[in-house]
ROSE-4610 file (N, C-alpha, C; in Angstrom, 1 decimal, always signed):
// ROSE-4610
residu = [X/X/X/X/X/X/X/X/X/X/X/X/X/X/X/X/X/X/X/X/X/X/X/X/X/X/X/X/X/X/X/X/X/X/X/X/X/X/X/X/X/X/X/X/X/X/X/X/X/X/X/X/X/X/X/X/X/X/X/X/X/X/X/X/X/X/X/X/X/X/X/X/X/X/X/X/X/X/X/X/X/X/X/X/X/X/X/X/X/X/X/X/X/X/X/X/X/X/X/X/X/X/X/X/X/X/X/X/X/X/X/X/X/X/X/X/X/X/X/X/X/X/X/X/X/X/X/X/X/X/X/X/X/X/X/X/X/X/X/X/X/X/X/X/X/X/X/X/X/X/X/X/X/X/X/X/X/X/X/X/X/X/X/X/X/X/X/X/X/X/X/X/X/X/X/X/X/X/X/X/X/X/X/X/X/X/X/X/X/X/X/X/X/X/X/X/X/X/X/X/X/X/X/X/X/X/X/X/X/X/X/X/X/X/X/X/X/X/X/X/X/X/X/X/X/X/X/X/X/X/X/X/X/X/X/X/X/X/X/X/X/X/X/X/X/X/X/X/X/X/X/X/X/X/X/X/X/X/X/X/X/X/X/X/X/X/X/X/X/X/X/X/X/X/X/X/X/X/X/X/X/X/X/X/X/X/X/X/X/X/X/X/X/X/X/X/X/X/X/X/X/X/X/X/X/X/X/X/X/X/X/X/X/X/X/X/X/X/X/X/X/X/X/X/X/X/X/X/X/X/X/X/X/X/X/X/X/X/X/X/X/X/X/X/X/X/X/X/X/X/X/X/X/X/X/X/X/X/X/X/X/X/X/X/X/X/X/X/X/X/X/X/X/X/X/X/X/X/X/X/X/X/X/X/X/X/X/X/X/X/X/X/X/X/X/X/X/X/X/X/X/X/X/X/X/X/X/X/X/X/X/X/X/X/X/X/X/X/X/X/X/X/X/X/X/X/X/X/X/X/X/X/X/X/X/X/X/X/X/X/X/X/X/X/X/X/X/X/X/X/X/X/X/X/X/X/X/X/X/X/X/X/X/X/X/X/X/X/X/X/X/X/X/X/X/X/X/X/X/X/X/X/X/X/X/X/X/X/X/X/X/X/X/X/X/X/X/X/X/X/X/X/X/X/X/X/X/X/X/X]
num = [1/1/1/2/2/2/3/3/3/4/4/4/5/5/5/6/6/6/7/7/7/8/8/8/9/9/9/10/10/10/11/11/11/12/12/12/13/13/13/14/14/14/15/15/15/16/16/16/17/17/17/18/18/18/19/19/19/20/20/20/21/21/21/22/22/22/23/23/23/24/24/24/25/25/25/26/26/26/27/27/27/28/28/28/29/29/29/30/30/30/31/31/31/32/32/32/33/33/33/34/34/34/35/35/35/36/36/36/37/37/37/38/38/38/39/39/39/40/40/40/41/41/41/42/42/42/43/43/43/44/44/44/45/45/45/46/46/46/47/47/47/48/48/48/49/49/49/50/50/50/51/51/51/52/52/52/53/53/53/54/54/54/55/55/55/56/56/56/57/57/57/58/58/58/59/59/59/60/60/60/61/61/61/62/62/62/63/63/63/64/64/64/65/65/65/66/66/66/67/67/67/68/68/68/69/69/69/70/70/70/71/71/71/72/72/72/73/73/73/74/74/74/75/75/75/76/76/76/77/77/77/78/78/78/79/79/79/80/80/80/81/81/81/82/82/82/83/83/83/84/84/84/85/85/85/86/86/86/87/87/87/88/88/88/89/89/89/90/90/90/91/91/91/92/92/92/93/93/93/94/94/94/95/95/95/96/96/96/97/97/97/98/98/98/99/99/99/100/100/100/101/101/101/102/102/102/103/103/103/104/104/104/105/105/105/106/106/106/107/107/107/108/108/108/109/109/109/110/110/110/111/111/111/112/112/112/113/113/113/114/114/114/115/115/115/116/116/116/117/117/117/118/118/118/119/119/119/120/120/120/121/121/121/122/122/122/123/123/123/124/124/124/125/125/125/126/126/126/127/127/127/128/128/128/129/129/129/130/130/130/131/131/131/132/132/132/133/133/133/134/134/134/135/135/135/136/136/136/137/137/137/138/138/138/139/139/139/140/140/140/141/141/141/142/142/142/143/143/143/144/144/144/145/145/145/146/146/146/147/147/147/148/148/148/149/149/149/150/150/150/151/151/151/152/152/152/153/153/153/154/154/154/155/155/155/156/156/156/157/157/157/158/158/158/159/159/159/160/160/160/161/161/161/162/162/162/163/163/163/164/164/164/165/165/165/166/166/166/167/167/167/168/168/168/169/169/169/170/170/170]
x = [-54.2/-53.9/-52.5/-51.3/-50.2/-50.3/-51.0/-51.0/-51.1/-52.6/-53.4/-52.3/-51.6/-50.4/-49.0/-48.8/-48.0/-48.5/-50.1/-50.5/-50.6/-50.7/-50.7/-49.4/-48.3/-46.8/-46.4/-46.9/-46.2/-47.0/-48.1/-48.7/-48.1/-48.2/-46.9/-46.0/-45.3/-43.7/-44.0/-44.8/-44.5/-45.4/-46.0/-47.2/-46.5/-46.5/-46.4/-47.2/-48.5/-49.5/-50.2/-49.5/-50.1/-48.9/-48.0/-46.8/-47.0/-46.5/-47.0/-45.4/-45.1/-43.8/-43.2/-42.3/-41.7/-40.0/-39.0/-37.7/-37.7/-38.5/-38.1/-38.3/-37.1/-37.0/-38.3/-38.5/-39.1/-38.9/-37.6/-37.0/-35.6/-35.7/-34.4/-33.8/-32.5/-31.5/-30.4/-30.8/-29.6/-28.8/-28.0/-27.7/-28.2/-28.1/-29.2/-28.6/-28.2/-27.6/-28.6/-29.1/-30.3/-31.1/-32.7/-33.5/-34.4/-35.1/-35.5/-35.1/-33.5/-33.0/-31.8/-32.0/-31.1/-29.9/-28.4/-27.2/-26.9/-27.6/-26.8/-27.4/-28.2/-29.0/-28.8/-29.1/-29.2/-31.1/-31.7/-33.0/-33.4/-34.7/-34.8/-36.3/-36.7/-37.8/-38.3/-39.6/-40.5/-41.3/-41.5/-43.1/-44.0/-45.2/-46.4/-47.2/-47.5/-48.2/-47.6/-48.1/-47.1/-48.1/-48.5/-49.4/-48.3/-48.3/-47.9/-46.4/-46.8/-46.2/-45.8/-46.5/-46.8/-46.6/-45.6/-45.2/-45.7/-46.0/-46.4/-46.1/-45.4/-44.5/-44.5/-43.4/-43.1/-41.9/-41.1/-39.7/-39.6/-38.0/-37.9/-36.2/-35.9/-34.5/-34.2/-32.7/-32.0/-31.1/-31.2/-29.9/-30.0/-28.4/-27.9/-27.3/-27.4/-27.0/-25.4/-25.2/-23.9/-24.1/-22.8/-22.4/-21.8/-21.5/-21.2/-22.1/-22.4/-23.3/-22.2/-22.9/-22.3/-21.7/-21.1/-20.2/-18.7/-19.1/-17.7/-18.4/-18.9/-19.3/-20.1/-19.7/-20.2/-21.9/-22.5/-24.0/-24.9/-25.1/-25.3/-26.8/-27.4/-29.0/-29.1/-30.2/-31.0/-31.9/-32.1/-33.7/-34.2/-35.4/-36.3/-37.0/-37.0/-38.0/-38.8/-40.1/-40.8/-41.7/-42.4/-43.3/-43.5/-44.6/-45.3/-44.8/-44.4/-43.9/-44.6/-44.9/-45.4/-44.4/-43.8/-43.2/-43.6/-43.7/-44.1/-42.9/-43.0/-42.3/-42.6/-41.7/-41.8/-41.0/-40.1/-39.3/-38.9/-39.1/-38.7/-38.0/-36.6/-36.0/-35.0/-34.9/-33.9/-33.5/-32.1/-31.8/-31.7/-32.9/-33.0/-34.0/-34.5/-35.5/-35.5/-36.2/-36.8/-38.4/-38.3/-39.6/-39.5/-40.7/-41.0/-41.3/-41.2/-41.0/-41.8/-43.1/-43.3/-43.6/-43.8/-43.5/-44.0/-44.5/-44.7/-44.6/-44.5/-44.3/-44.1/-43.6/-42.9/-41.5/-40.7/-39.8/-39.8/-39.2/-38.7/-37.4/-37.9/-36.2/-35.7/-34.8/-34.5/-33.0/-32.9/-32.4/-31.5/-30.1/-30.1/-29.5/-30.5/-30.4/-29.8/-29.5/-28.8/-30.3/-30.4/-31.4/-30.5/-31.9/-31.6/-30.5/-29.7/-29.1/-27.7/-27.8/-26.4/-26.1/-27.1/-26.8/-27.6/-26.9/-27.2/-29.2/-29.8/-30.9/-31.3/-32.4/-32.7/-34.3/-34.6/-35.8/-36.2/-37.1/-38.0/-39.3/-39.4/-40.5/-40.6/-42.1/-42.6/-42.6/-41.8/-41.9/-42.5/-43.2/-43.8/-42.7/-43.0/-42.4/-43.1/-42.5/-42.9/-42.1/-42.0/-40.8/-41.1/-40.5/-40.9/-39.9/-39.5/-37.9/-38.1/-37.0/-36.9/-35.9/-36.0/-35.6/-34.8/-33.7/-32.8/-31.8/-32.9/-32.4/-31.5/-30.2/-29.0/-28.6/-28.9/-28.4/-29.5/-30.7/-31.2/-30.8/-30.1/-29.4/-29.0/-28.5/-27.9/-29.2/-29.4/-30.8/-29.9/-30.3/-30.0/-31.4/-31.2/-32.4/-32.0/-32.6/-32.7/-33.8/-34.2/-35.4/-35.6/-36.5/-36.7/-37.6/-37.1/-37.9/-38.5/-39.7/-39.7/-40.3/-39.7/-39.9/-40.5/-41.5/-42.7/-42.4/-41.9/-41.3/-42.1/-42.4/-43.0/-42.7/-41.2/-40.9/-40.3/-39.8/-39.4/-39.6/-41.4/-41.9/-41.4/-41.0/-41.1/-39.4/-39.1/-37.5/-37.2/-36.4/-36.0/-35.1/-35.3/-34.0/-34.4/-32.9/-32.7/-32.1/-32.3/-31.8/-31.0/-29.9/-29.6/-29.3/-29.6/-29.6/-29.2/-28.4/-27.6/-27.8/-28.4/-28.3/-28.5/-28.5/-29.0/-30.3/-31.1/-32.3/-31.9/-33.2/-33.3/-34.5]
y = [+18.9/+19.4/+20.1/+19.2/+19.7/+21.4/+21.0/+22.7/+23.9/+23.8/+25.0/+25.2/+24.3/+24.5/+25.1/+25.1/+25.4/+27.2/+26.8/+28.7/+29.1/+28.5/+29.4/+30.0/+29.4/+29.7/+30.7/+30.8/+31.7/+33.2/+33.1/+34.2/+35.1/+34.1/+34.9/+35.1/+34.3/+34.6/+36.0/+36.7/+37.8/+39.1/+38.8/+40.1/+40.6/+41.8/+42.3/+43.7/+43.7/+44.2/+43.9/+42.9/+43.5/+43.8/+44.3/+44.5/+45.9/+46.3/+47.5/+47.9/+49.5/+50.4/+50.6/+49.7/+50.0/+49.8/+50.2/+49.9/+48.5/+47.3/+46.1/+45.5/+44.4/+43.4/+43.0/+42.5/+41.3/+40.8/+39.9/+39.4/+38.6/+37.2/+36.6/+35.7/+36.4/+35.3/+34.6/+33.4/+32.2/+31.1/+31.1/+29.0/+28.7/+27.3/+26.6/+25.2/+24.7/+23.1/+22.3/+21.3/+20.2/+21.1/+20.8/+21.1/+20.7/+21.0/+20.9/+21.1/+21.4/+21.2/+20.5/+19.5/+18.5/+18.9/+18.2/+18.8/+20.4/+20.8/+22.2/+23.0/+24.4/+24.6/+26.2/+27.2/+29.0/+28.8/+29.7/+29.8/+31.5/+31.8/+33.2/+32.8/+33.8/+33.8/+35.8/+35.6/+37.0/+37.2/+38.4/+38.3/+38.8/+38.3/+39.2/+39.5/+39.4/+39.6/+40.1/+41.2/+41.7/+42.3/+42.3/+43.0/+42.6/+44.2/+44.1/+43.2/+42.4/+40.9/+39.9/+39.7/+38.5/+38.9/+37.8/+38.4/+36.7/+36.9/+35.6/+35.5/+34.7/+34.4/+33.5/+33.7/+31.8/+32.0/+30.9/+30.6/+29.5/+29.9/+28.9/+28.7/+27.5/+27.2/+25.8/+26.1/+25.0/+24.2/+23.4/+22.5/+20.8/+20.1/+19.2/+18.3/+17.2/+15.8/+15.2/+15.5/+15.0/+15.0/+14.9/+15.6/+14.7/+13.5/+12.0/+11.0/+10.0/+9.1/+7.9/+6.5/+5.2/+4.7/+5.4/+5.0/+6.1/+7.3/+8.5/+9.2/+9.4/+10.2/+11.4/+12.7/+13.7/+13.7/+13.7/+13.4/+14.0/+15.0/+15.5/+15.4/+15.0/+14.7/+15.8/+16.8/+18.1/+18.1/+19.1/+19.3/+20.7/+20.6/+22.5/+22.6/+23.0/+23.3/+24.0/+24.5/+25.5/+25.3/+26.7/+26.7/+27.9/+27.8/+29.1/+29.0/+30.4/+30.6/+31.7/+31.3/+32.6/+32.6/+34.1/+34.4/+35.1/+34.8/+35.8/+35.9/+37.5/+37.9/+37.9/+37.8/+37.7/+38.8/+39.1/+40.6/+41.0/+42.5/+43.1/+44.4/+44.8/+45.9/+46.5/+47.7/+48.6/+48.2/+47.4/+46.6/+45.1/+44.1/+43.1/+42.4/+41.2/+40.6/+39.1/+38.6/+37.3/+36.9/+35.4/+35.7/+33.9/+33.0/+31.9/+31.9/+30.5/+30.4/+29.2/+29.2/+27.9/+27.8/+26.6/+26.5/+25.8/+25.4/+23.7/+24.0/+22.9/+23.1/+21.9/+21.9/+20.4/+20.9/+19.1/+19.6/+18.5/+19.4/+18.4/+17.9/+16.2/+16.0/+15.1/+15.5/+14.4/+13.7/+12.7/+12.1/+10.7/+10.4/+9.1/+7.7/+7.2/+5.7/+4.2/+3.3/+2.6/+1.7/+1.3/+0.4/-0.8/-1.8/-3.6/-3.8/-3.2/-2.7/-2.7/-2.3/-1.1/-0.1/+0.4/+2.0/+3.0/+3.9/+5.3/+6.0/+5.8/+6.0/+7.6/+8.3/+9.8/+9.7/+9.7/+9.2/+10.6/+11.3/+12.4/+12.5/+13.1/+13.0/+14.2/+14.3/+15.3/+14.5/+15.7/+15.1/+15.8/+16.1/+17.1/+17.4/+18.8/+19.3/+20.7/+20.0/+21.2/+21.5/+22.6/+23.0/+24.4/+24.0/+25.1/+25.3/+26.5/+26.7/+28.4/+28.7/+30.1/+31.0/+32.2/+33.4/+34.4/+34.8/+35.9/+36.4/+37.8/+39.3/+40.0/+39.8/+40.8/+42.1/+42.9/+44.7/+45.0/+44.5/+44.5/+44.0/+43.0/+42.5/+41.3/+40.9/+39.3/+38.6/+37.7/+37.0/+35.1/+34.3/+33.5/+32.5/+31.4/+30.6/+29.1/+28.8/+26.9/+26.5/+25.4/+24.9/+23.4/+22.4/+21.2/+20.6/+19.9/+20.1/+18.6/+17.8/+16.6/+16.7/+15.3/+15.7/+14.9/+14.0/+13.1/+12.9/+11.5/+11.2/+10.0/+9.8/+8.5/+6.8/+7.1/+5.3/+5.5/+6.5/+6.6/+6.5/+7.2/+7.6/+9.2/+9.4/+10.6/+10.3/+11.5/+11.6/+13.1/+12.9/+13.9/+14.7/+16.1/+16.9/+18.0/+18.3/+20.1/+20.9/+22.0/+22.8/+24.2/+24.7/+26.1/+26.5/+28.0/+28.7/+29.9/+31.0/+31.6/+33.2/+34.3/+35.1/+36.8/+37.4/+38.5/+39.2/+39.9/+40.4/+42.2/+42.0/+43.1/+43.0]
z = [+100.8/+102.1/+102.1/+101.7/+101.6/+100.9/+99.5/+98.8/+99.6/+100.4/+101.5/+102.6/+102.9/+104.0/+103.5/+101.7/+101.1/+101.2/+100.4/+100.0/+101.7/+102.6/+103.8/+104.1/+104.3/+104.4/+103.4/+102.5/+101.5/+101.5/+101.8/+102.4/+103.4/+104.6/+105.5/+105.3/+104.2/+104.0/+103.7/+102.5/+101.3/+101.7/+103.3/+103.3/+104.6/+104.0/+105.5/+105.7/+105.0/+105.5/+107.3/+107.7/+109.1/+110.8/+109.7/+110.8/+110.7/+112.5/+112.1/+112.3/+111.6/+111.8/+113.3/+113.5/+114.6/+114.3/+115.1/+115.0/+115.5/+115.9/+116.1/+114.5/+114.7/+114.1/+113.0/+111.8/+111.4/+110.5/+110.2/+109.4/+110.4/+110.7/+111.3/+110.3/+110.0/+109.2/+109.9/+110.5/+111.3/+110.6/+111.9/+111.4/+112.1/+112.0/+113.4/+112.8/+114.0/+114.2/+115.1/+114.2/+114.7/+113.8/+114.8/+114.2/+113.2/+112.2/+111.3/+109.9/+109.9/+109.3/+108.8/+109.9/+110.5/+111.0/+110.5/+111.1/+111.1/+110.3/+109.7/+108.8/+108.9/+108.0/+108.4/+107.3/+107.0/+106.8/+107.9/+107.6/+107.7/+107.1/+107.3/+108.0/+109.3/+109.5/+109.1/+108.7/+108.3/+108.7/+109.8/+110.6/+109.6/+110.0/+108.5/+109.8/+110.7/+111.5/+113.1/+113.3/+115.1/+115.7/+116.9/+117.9/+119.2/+119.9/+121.3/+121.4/+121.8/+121.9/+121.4/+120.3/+119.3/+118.2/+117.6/+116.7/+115.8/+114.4/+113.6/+112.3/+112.3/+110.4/+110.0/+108.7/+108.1/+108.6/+108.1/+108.1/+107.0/+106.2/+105.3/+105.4/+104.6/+105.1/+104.5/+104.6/+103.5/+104.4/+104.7/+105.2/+104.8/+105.5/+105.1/+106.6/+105.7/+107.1/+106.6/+105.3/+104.8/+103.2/+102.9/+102.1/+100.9/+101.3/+99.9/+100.4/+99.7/+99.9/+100.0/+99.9/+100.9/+99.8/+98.4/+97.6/+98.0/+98.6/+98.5/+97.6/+97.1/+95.9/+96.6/+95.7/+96.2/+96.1/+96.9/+96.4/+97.8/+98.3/+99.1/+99.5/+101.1/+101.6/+101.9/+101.1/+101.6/+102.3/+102.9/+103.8/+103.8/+103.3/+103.1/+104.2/+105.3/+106.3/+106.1/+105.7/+105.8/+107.0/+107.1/+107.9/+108.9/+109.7/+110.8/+112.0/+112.4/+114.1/+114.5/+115.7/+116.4/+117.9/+118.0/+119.2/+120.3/+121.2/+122.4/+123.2/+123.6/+124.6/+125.9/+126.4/+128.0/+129.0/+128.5/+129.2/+127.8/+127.8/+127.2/+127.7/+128.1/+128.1/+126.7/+127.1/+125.9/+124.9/+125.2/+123.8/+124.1/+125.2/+125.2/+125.3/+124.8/+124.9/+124.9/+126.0/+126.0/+125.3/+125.1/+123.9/+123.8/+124.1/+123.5/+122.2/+121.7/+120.2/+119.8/+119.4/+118.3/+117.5/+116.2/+115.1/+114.8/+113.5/+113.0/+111.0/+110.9/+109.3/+108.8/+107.4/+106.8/+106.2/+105.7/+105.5/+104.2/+103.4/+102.5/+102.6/+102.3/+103.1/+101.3/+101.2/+99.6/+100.1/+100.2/+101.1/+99.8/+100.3/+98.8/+99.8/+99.3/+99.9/+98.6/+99.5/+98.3/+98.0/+96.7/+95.9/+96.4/+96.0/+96.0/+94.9/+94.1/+92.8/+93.7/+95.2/+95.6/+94.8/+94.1/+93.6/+94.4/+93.9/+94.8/+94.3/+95.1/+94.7/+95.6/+94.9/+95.9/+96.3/+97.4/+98.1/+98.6/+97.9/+98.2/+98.8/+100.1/+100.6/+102.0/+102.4/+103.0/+104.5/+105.4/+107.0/+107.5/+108.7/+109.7/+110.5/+111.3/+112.2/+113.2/+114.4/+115.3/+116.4/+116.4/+117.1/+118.4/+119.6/+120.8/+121.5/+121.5/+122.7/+122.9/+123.3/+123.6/+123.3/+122.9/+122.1/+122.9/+122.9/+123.4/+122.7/+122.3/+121.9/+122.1/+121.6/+122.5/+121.5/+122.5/+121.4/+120.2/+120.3/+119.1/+117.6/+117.8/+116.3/+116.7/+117.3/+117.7/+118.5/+117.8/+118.7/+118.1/+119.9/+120.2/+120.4/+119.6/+120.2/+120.7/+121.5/+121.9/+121.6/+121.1/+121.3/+120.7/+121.3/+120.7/+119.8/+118.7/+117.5/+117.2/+117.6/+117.2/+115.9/+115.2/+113.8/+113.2/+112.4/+112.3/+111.0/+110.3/+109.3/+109.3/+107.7/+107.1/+107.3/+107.7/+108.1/+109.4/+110.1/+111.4/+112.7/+112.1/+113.0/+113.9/+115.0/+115.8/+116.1/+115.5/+115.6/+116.6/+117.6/+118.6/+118.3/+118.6/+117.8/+118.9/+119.4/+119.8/+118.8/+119.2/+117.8/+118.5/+117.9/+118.4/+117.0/+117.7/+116.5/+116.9/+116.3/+116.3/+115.0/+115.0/+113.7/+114.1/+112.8/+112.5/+112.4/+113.0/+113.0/+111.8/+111.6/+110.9/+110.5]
Protein backbone atom coordinates (compact mmCIF):
# COMPACT_ATOMS: atom_id res chain seq x y z
CA UNK A 1 0.00 0.00 0.00
CA UNK A 2 2.61 2.42 1.17
CA UNK A 3 4.57 1.79 -2.39
CA UNK A 4 1.17 2.68 -4.83
CA UNK A 5 0.89 5.88 -2.58
CA UNK A 6 4.70 6.40 -2.90
CA UNK A 7 4.38 5.68 -7.14
CA UNK A 8 1.18 7.99 -7.00
CA UNK A 9 3.09 11.16 -5.40
CA UNK A 10 5.94 10.87 -7.63
CA UNK A 11 3.90 10.88 -10.62
CA UNK A 12 2.56 14.13 -9.68
CA UNK A 13 5.60 15.40 -8.44
CA UNK A 14 7.54 14.87 -12.21
CA UNK A 15 4.51 15.30 -14.90
CA UNK A 16 3.40 18.14 -15.94
CA UNK A 17 1.70 16.90 -18.92
CA UNK A 18 -1.61 18.16 -17.67
CA UNK A 19 -0.90 21.77 -16.75
CA UNK A 20 -1.86 23.85 -19.16
CA UNK A 21 0.47 27.20 -20.42
CA UNK A 22 -0.56 29.99 -18.45
CA UNK A 23 1.50 32.89 -16.64
CA UNK A 24 0.10 31.43 -13.16
CA UNK A 25 2.16 29.72 -10.86
CA UNK A 26 2.92 25.82 -10.52
CA UNK A 27 5.61 25.22 -8.45
CA UNK A 28 5.43 26.69 -4.43
CA UNK A 29 8.72 26.81 -2.58
CA UNK A 30 7.94 27.81 1.49
CA UNK A 31 8.73 27.56 5.08
CA UNK A 32 6.05 26.52 7.03
CA UNK A 33 6.15 26.33 10.92
CA UNK A 34 3.92 23.39 12.43
CA UNK A 35 2.39 21.32 10.16
CA UNK A 36 3.60 18.31 8.75
CA UNK A 37 6.68 19.04 9.04
CA UNK A 38 6.69 19.71 12.55
CA UNK A 39 8.51 22.82 14.09
CA UNK A 40 10.15 23.95 11.00
CA UNK A 41 10.32 22.72 7.60
CA UNK A 42 11.39 24.17 3.37
CA UNK A 43 8.71 22.30 1.18
CA UNK A 44 8.15 22.56 -2.58
CA UNK A 45 4.65 22.03 -3.89
CA UNK A 46 4.22 21.12 -8.12
CA UNK A 47 0.91 21.17 -9.86
CA UNK A 48 0.76 18.18 -12.51
CA UNK A 49 -2.68 18.88 -12.95
CA UNK A 50 -4.82 22.62 -13.46
CA UNK A 51 -8.31 23.18 -14.88
CA UNK A 52 -10.07 26.57 -14.43
CA UNK A 53 -9.78 26.58 -10.74
CA UNK A 54 -8.19 23.49 -9.51
CA UNK A 55 -5.17 23.18 -9.39
CA UNK A 56 -3.62 19.33 -8.19
CA UNK A 57 0.01 18.25 -7.11
CA UNK A 58 2.47 16.64 -4.76
CA UNK A 59 4.40 18.36 -2.23
CA UNK A 60 7.58 17.32 -0.65
CA UNK A 61 9.56 18.65 2.23
CA UNK A 62 12.20 18.47 4.83
CA UNK A 63 11.86 19.56 8.31
CA UNK A 64 12.92 19.23 12.00
CA UNK A 65 11.60 19.36 15.87
CA UNK A 66 15.19 19.78 17.31
CA UNK A 67 18.34 19.56 16.86
CA UNK A 68 20.49 17.50 19.93
CA UNK A 69 19.08 14.65 21.63
CA UNK A 70 18.57 13.98 25.64
CA UNK A 71 22.41 13.50 25.94
CA UNK A 72 23.45 17.42 24.22
CA UNK A 73 24.73 15.72 21.37
CA UNK A 74 24.20 16.93 18.04
CA UNK A 75 21.77 14.34 16.67
CA UNK A 76 19.04 15.91 15.01
CA UNK A 77 14.74 14.45 14.71
CA UNK A 78 13.80 14.73 10.82
CA UNK A 79 10.58 14.67 9.15
CA UNK A 80 9.82 14.04 5.05
CA UNK A 81 6.28 15.03 4.42
CA UNK A 82 5.24 13.90 1.20
CA UNK A 83 2.11 13.95 -0.42
CA UNK A 84 -1.24 15.34 -2.74
CA UNK A 85 -2.93 18.85 -2.60
CA UNK A 86 -5.49 20.07 -4.48
CA UNK A 87 -6.31 23.91 -4.50
CA UNK A 88 -9.32 25.73 -5.32
CA UNK A 89 -9.83 29.20 -5.82
CA UNK A 90 -12.29 31.37 -4.63
CA UNK A 91 -11.56 35.09 -5.73
CA UNK A 92 -9.42 35.62 -8.19
CA UNK A 93 -8.31 39.36 -9.26
CA UNK A 94 -5.15 40.84 -11.19
CA UNK A 95 -2.37 40.11 -9.07
CA UNK A 96 -4.43 38.38 -6.25
CA UNK A 97 -5.86 35.31 -5.22
CA UNK A 98 -7.73 33.43 -2.63
CA UNK A 99 -7.89 29.58 -2.88
CA UNK A 100 -8.66 26.60 -0.34
CA UNK A 101 -6.12 24.08 0.19
CA UNK A 102 -6.13 20.18 0.95
CA UNK A 103 -3.79 17.62 1.29
CA UNK A 104 -3.06 14.30 2.78
CA UNK A 105 0.10 12.28 2.54
CA UNK A 106 2.82 10.59 4.92
CA UNK A 107 5.57 11.58 6.63
CA UNK A 108 8.53 10.09 7.50
CA UNK A 109 9.37 10.93 10.81
CA UNK A 110 13.13 9.42 12.10
CA UNK A 111 12.97 10.53 15.31
CA UNK A 112 15.98 9.40 18.44
CA UNK A 113 14.66 8.14 21.53
CA UNK A 114 16.67 6.87 24.47
CA UNK A 115 16.80 2.73 24.71
CA UNK A 116 16.35 0.64 28.19
CA UNK A 117 20.44 1.08 27.72
CA UNK A 118 19.91 5.17 28.11
CA UNK A 119 21.50 5.35 24.78
CA UNK A 120 20.54 7.37 22.04
CA UNK A 121 18.50 5.11 19.78
CA UNK A 122 16.75 6.39 16.03
CA UNK A 123 13.11 5.11 15.71
CA UNK A 124 11.95 5.31 12.01
CA UNK A 125 8.62 5.15 10.97
CA UNK A 126 5.67 6.22 8.61
CA UNK A 127 2.81 8.76 10.03
CA UNK A 128 -0.29 9.95 8.10
CA UNK A 129 -1.32 13.30 7.42
CA UNK A 130 -4.02 15.61 6.26
CA UNK A 131 -4.03 18.88 5.97
CA UNK A 132 -6.91 21.82 4.98
CA UNK A 133 -6.54 25.66 5.38
CA UNK A 134 -6.47 28.56 3.06
CA UNK A 135 -4.21 30.25 0.43
CA UNK A 136 -3.41 34.04 -0.23
CA UNK A 137 -1.69 35.12 -3.42
CA UNK A 138 -0.05 38.55 -3.08
CA UNK A 139 1.42 40.24 -6.49
CA UNK A 140 1.64 36.94 -8.11
CA UNK A 141 4.82 35.73 -6.24
CA UNK A 142 4.31 35.91 -2.50
CA UNK A 143 1.65 33.34 -1.52
CA UNK A 144 0.71 33.06 2.25
CA UNK A 145 -0.99 29.95 3.77
CA UNK A 146 -2.86 28.95 7.24
CA UNK A 147 -4.08 25.75 7.72
CA UNK A 148 -4.66 22.82 10.27
CA UNK A 149 -2.90 19.66 9.94
CA UNK A 150 -3.97 16.57 12.09
CA UNK A 151 -1.47 14.16 11.99
CA UNK A 152 -2.09 10.15 12.68
CA UNK A 153 1.01 8.54 14.29
CA UNK A 154 1.56 4.87 15.39
CA UNK A 155 1.80 5.27 19.29
CA UNK A 156 0.15 8.74 19.60
CA UNK A 157 -2.56 8.47 18.00
CA UNK A 158 -4.15 11.98 16.37
CA UNK A 159 -1.70 14.76 17.05
CA UNK A 160 -3.09 18.53 16.33
CA UNK A 161 -1.07 20.92 14.44
CA UNK A 162 -1.66 24.53 12.65
CA UNK A 163 0.67 25.28 10.28
CA UNK A 164 1.80 28.74 8.49
CA UNK A 165 3.47 28.95 5.72
CA UNK A 166 5.05 31.58 4.00
CA UNK A 167 6.93 31.41 0.04
CA UNK A 168 7.79 31.99 -3.49
CA UNK A 169 5.59 30.88 -6.40
CA UNK A 170 6.86 30.35 -9.69
Amino acid sequence: MTTRIIGIILLFTFSNAFCQENKEWHSFIYAEAGGPGNIASINIEHCSVENNNIKIGARFGLGTSRFKDFSDNFNPDFYVPFGVFVDYSLLKKSTQRLSVTAGSGLILASVVHANDELLAERNIQFNSYFQIGTSYLLSEKILFRLSYTPILTKNLGVGHWGALSIGHTF
